[in-house]
C-alpha positions in Angstrom: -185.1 -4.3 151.9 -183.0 -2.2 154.1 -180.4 0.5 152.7 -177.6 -1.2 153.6 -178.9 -4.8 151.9 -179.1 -2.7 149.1 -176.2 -1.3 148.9 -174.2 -4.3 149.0 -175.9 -6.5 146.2 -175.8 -3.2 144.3 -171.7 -2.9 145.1 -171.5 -7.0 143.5 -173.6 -5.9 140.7 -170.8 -3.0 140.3 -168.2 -5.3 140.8 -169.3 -7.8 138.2 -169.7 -5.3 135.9 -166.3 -4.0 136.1 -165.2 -7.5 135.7 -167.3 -8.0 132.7 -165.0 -5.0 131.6 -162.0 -6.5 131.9 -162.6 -9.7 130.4 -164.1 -8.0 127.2 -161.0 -5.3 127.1 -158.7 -7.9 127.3 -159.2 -9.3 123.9 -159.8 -5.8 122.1 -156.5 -4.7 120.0 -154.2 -3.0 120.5 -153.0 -4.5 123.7 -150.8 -2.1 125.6 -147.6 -4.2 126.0 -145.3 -1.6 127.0 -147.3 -1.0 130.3 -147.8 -4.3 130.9 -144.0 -5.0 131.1 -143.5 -2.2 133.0 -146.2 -3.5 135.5 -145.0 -7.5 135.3 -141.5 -5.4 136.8 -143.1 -3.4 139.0 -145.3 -6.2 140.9 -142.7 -8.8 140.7 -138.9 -7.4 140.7 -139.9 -5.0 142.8 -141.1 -7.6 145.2 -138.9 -10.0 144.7 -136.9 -8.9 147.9 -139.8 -8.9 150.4 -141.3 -12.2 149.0 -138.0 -13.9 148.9 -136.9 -12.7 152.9 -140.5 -14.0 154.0 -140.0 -17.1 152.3 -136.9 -18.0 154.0 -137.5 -17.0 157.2 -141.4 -19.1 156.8 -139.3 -21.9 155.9 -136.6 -21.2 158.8 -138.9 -20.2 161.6 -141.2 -23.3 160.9 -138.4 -25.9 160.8 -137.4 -24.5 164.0 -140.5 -24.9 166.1 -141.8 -28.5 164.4 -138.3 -30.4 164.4 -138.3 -30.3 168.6 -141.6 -32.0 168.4 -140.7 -34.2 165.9 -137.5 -35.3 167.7 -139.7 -36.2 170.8 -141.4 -38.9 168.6 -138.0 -40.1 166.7 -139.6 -38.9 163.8 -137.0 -35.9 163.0 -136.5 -37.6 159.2 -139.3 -36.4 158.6 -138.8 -32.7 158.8 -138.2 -32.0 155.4 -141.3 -33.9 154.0 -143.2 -32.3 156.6 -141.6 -28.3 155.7 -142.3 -29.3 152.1 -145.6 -30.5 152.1 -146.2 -27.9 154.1 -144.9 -24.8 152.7 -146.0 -25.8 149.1 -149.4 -27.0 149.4 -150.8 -24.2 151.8 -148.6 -21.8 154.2 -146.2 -21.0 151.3 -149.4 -20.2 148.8 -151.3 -18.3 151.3 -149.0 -16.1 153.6 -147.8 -14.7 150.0 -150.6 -13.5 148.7 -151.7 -12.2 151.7 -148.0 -10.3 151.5 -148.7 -9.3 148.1 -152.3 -8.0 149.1 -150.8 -6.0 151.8 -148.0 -4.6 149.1 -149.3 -4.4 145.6 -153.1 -4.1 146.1 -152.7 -1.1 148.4 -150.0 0.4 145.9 -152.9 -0.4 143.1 -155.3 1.2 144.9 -153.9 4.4 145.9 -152.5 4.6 142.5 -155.5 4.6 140.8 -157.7 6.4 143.7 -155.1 9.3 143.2 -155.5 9.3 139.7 -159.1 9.3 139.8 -159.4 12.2 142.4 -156.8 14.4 140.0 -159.1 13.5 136.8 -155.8 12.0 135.0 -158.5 8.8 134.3 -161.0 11.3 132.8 -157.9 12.8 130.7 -157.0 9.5 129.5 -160.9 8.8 128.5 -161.2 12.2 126.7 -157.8 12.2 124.6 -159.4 8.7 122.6 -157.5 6.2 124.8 -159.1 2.9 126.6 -158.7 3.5 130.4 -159.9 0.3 131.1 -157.4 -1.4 128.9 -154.5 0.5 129.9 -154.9 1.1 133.8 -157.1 -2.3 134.4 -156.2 -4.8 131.9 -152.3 -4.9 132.3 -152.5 -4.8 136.4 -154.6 -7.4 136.7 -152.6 -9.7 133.8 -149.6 -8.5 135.8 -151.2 -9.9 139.5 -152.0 -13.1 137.7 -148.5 -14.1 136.0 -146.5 -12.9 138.6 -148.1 -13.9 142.1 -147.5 -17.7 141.1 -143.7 -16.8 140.1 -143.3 -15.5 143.1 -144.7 -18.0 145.5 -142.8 -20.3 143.6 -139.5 -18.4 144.4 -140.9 -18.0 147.9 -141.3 -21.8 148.6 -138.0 -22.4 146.9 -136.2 -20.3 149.7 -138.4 -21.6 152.4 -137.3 -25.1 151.9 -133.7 -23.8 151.9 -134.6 -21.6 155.2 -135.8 -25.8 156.3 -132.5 -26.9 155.3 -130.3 -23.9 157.5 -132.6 -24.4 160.4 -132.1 -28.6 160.4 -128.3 -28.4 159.6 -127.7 -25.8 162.4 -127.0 -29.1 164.2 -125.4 -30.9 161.1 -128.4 -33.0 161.0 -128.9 -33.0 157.3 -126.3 -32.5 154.2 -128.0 -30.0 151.5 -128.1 -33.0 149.1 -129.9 -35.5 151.5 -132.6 -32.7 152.6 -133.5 -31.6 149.3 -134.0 -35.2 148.3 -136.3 -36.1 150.9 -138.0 -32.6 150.5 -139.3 -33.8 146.7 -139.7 -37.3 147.6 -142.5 -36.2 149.8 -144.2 -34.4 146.7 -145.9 -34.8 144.0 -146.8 -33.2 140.4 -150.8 -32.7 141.7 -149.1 -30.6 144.8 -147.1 -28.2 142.1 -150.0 -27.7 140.4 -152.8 -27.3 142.6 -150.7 -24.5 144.2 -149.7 -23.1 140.9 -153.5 -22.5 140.1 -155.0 -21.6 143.5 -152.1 -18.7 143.2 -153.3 -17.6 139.8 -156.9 -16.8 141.2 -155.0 -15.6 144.1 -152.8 -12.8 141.7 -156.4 -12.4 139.5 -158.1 -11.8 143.1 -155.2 -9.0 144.4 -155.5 -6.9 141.1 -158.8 -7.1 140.6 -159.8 -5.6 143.9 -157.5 -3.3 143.7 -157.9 -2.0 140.7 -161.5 -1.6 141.9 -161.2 0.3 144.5 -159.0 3.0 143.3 -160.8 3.2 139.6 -164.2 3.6 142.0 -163.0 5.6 144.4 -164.9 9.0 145.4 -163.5 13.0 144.4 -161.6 13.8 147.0 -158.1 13.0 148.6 -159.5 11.0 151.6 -161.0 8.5 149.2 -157.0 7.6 147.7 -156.2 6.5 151.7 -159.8 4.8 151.8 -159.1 3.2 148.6 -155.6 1.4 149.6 -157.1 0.3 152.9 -160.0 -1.2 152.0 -158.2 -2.9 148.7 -156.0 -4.4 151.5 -159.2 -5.8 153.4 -161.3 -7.4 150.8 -158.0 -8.7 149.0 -157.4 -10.4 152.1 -160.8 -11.7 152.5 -161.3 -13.3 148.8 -157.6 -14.7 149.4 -158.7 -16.8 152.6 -162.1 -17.3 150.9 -160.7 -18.9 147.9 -158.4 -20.7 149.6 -161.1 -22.4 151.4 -163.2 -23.3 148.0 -159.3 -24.6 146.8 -159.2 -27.0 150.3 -162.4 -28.1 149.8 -162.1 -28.5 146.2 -158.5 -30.6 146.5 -160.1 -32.8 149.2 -162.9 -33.9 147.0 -160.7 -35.2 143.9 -158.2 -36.7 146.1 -161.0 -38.9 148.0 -163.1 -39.7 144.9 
């Protein structure tokens, strides 16, 4: 077995332990609710700006380039069923996370990295408190309640992005857009969404938190810490996405 074979199943074994970690701090008492408040505000008002622009100008920039096509095959009706479906079963789901990856796992990351390297994590251990609970515990809760809310707002916006882009030529009235936007849905849509975003937010904290409450002595690692939290957030969000396709595909055909 070569070093490097090694090193990676022995990097999942570290990973699954730290997992193992959370889910078994996260039913001890004495649940710090203070910090996890502050961190349900920091990861989602504090993002609620960037997620809310991207969603509008998703939903905007994709009306834009699908309703000329559309119009060549008389089938512009159909632009708001097609932005809806769309945006909420897939594009909406996944460019947001990927956002949030880029945003709040990095910010994680470098958080705890810099923590680690200036021993405030060892501090925390020493004066009787539960780092694990404290630091780990409420980001990753955090990640996982707020990431749905806030591809929820997102796809909100982007279908009223679809509805600025289509009524630049007064095609549609706000009223008649919106109603054939959630005829074209259904409950199973919501929902699937809803859940492959909570793996997504459990997927963005959890790396994150990994990399900076692993990271190495030294203030290089705090840099390498954010950057690579960005990567392999990225990664499990596309991977899971794909189980989720896959997944959905199955139940609706059988």
């Amino acid at each position: 077995m070569t070093a490097s074979i090694r090193k990676g199943f022995e990097e999942v074994g570290n990973q699954v332990v730290f997992m193992g970690g959370f889910f078994k701090n996260s039913f001890r008492r004495g649940f710090e609710w203070n910090e996890f408040i502050r961190q349900c505000f920091i990861i989602g008002y504090k993002s609620f700006s960037l997620v809310g622009i991207t969603g509008f100008i998703l939903g905007f920039v994709f009306t834009l380039q699908s309703e000329p096509t559309l119009k060549a095959f008389g089938a512009e009706s159909f632009v708001p069923s097609m932005v809806a479906i769309s945006m909420i079963r897939e594009i909406g789901p996944v460019i947001i996370a990927l956002i949030c990856a880029g945003k709040i796992s990095s910010s994680i990351g470098a958080e705890l990295g810099s923590m680690k390297v200036s021993e405030q994590i060892d501090a925390i251990e020493v004066s009787g408190a539960n780092p694990m609970q404290y630091l780990v515990v409420t980001r990753i809760l955090a990640c996982t309640i707020m990431i749905p809310l806030l591809t929820l707002m997102a796809d909100a916006l982007s279908l009223v992005g679809g509805w600025v882009a289509s009524n630049i030529n007064g095609q549609f009235t706000f009223l008649l857009y919106f109603n054939k936007a959630f005829s074209a849905l259904t409950f199973s849509d919501l929902i699937t969404a809803v859940i492959k975003t909570v793996f997504f937010g459990i997927a963005i904290g959890f790396v994150g938190c990994y990399k900076g409450y692993n990271s190495n002595r030294g203030t290089e690692s705090v840099g390498v810490a954010a950057n690579s939290a960005v990567v392999n957030a990225s990664l499990w969000i596309i991977f899971l996405d794909a189980i989720a396709v896959q997944l959905t595909s199955v139940f609706a055909y059988s």
